[in-house]
N, C-alpha and C positions, 0 to 999 in steps of 0.2 A: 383598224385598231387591233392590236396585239392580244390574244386568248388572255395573258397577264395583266394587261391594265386591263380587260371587259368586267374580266371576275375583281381585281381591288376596288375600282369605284362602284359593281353591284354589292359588295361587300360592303363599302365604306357608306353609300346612299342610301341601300335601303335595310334597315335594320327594324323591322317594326316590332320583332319582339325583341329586340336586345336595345329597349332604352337606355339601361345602365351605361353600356359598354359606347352609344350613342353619344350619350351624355358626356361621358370624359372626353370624345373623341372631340366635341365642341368645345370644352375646355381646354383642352392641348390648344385647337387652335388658336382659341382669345390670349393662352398663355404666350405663344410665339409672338401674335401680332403684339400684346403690351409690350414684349418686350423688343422688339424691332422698331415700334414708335415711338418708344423712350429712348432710345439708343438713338434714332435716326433725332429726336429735338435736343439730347442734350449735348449730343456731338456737334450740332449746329450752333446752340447758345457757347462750348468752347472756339468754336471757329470763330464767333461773331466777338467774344472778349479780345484771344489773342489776335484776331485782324485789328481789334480797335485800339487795341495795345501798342501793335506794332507802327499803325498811321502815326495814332499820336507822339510815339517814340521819335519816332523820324520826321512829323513834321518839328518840334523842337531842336532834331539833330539829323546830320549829313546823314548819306551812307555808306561816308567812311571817313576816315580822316588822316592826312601824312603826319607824321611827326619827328622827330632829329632828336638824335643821342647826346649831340650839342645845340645847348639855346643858341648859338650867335651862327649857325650855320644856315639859318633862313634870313639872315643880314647880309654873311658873305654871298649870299646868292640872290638877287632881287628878282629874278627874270624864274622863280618854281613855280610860282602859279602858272605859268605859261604854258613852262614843263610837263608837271602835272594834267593840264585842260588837251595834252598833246599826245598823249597815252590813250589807245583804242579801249573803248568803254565807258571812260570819262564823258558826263556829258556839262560840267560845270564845276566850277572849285573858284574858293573864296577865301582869302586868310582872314585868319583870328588870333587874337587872344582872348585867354584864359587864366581865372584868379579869382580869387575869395575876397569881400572884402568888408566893410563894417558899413550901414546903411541908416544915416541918423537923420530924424525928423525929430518935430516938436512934440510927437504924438510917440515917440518909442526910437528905440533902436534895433536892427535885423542885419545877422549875417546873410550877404546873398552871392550869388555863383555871376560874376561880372565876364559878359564875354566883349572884347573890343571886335567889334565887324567893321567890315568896307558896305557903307550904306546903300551903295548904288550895285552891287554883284552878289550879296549877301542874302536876298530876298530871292533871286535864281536857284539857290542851294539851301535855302533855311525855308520851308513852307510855312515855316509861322510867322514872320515878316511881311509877309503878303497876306494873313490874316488877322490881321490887328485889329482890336475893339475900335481902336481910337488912335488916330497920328499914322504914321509912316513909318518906312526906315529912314528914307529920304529928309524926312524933321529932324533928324540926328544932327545934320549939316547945319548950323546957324551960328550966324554971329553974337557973339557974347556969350554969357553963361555955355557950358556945353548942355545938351541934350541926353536923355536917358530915356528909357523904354522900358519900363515893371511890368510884373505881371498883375493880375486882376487880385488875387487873392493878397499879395503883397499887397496891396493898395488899397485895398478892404480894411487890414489890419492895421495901417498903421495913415489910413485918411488921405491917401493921395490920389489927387486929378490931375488932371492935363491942365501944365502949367505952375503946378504947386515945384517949391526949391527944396532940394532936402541936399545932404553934404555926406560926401564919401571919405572914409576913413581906409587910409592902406597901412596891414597892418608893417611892412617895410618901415615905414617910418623915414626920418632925415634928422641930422644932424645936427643939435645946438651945443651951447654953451652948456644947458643944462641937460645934455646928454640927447639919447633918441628920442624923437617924437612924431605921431603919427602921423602921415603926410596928408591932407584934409583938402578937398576941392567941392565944389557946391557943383551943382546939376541941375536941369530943370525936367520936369517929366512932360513929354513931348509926345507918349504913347503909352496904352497899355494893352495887352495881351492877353488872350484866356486859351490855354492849351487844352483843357479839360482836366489835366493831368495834375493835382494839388502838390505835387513833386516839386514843378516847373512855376506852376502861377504864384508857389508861394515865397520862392528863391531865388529868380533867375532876372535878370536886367542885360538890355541892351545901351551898349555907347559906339561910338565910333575908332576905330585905332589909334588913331591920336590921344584922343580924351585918354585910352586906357594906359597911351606910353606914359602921357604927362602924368599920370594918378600913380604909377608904378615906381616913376621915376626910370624909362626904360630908356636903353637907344634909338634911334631912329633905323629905321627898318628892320625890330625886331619885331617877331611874330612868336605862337606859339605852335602853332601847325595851320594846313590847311585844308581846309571841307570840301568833299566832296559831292557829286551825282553822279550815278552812275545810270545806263542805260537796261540795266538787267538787275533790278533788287536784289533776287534770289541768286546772282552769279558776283552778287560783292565779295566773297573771298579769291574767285581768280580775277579778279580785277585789280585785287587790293595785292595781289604776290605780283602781277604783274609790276606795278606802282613799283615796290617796292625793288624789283628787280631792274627796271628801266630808269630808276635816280640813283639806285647805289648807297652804299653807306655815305653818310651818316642816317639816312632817311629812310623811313618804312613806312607802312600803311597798314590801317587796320578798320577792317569793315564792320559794319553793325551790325551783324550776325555776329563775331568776335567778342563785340563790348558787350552784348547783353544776353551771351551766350548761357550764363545760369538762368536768368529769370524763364529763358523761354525752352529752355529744360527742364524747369519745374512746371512750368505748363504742359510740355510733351505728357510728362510722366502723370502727373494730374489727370489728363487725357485718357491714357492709356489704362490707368487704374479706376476710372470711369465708368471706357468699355468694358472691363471683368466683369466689374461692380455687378452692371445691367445684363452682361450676356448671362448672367445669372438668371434670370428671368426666363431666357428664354432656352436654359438649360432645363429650367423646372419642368416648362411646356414641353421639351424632349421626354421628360421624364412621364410625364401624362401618357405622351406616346408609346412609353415602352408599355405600360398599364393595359392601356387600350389594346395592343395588339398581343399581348399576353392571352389577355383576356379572349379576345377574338378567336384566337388557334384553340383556345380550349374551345369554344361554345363550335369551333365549324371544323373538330376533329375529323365527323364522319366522312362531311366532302371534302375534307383534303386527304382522306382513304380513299375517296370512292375515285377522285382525281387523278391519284397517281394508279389506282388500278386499272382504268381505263387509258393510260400510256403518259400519265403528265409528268416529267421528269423532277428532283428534287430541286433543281435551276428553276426551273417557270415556278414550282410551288416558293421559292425564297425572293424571287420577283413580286410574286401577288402582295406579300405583305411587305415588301420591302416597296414599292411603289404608294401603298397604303400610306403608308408613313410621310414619304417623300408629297406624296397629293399636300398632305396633311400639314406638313410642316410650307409649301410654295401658298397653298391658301391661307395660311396664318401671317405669311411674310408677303405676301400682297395687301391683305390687311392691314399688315404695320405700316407699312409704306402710305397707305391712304393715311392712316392716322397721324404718322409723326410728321410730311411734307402738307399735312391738311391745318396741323397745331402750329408749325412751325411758318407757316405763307397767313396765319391770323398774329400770331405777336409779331412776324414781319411787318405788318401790313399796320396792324392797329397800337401797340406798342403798348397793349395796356399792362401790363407789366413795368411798374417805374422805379428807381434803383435810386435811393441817395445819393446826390451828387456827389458829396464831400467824401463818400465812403471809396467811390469807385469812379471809371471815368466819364461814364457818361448818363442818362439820364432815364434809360430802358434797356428794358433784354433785349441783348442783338442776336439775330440770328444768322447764320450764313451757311447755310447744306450746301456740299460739294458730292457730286458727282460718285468721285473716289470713296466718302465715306459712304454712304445710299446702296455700293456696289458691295463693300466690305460688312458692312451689316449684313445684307440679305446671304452673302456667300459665309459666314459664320452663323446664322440663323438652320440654312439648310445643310451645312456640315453636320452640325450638333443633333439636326431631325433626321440625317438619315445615319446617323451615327446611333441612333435611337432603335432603328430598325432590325440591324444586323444583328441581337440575339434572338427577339423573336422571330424573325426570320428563317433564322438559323435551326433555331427550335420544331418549328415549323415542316420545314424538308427533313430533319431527321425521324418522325413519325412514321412505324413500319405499318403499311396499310393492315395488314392482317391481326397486328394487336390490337388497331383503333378499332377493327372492326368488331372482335371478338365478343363484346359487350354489349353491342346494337342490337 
């Protein structure tokens, strides 16, 4: 052990007539740990929203989608999905349509967001097709009446179960005597859906491509674009430039990083203004620190004369207290770490924290600590402690032994 760290931790442990100075120096450290525990569960509770955010985003939608500058260029080309599914990255793709349309029951009427899928490739690329409350994609397919697929909340509001008939309104319209009128086809509900997401459950219905040409009034092989999977979530924008490179105009591709590029921007920033918020906390506890070793230098004037007289350089004297600090502030930040990964593995664990459904998307605080933050906490926790250091420290070494002494 180092002459400079023997003397900071006899300094720092045994203080028996210097309670006061003691006492704050316990405070600094609770002040680091709250605030490196607070920091380490609220960073986890944002990781835990925007992961839940993001599943649920993308189980309702691809992670990414092609689209055409012209509509009838996914007609003159029948054989894109192929295309598409053939491009390194790609690991599935499904066409669709897409379209608003008027949704009437005996119980009410609701605009909702109509996408026409391929029922049998559609549920490879759409994770919410594969977790249906009730029905299939595959029910879509039947003879007579067509098939439809609501969501939970849509079906809440307006009394529809499996099997109930409600009549679709486009507002296109068609052509009479007495001018345009809306073109009207009946459906039967053969599924329903619960995303989490009151976006999606309260809007969105599934039919089959057909269903959505004839409701449209469209041509046959026209689409709106087509969905995709990709093998790397986080590398959907060079997959989606490739896409776009490798079909050429009229066709581009755009990833879902892309489409919900604001929300999860206001989340960054949300984040990030989080961590200030708290690293405030454990700025305070820096601030403790300077207190403490302010203090300190006063009250151990004599032996840091009687130190340097006996050959201890002004370096080992700005060591002594500058390690003091540093102890100070790695024992607070060990602290926080037991507190915030100890708070944070109980509301994992036990979930008692419960969140309104209808407010938000899921039914408790999530939590999710990464690594990367755990590491970034603690390394701004001991920046700011030993940033704390360096005037008293400083203060410290410049002490000419001979005036300290002068007064003893």
């Amino acid at each position: 052990m180092s002459f400079e760290l023997f003397v900071a931790l006899r300094y720092l442990f045994s203080r028996r007539k210097q309670t006061f100075i003691y006492v704050i120096s316990l405070m600094s450290i609770l002040g680091v740990a709250l605030g490196v525990g607070a920091l380490v569960v609220v960073l986890g509770v944002y990781n835990g929203l925007t992961t839940d955010m993001r599943d649920k985003i993308l189980g309702a939608n691809a992670h990414g989608i092609v689209m055409s500058y012209l509509p009838q260029a996914f007609a003159a080309n029948p054989n894109i999905t192929e295309q598409v599914r053939a491009v390194s990255g790609v690991t599935g793709a499904t066409p669709f349509i897409y379209t608003e349309v008027m949704l009437s029951t005996p119980n009410g009427v609701k605009g909702v967001v109509l996408r026409g899928i391929d029922p049998a490739g559609a549920p490879d690329v759409v994770t919410l097709l594969r977790q249906t409350q009730q029905g299939t994609a595959l029910d879509l397919q039947r003879e007579g009446t067509p098939g439809i697929i609501v969501g939970e909340e849509l079906a809440k509001r307006l009394g529809l179960v499996k099997g109930s008939r409600v009549n679709l309104l486009s507002p296109s319209g068609q052509k009479s005597a007495a001018g345009f009128s809306p073109r009207i086809r009946p459906f039967e509900v053969v599924g329903i859906f619960k995303s989490g997401m009151f976006e999606y459950d309260s809007s969105l219905a599934f039919v089959t491509l057909a269903a959505a040409r004839d409701m449209l009034n469209l041509p046959e092989g026209y689409l709106s674009g087509v969905e995709i999977t990709v093998d790397d979530l986080f590398e959907a924008d060079a997959i989606a430039s490739r896409l776009t490179d490798a079909l050429g105009s009229p066709f581009y591709a755009r990833s879902w990083m892309e489409m919900n590029a604001n929300l999860f921007a206001a989340l960054k920033l949300e984040k990030i203004g989080m961590f200030i918020l708290l690293a405030m906390v454990v700025l305070i506890g820096s601030f403790s620190i300077v207190t403490s070793l302010i203090m300190l230098v006063m009250e151990k004037t004599r032996d840091i004369a009687i130190m340097m007289s006996m050959g201890a350089t002004r370096g080992m004297i700005r060591r002594i207290f500058m390690y003091q600090g540093i102890i100070i502030g790695a024992v607070g930040t060990l602290l926080g770490y037991a507190l915030g990964l100890s708070v944070g593995g109980l509301l994992k664990r036990y979930q008692f924290i419960k969140l309104p459904e209808n407010v938000y998307t899921l039914d408790h605080l999530p939590i999710s600590i990464t690594m990367t933050d755990v590491l970034i906490v603690g390394a701004s926790a001991m920046l700011l402690c030993f940033l704390a250091t360096l005037y008293p420290a400083r203060q410290a070494a410049r002490l000419m032994p001979a005036e300290a002494l002068r007064y003893e």
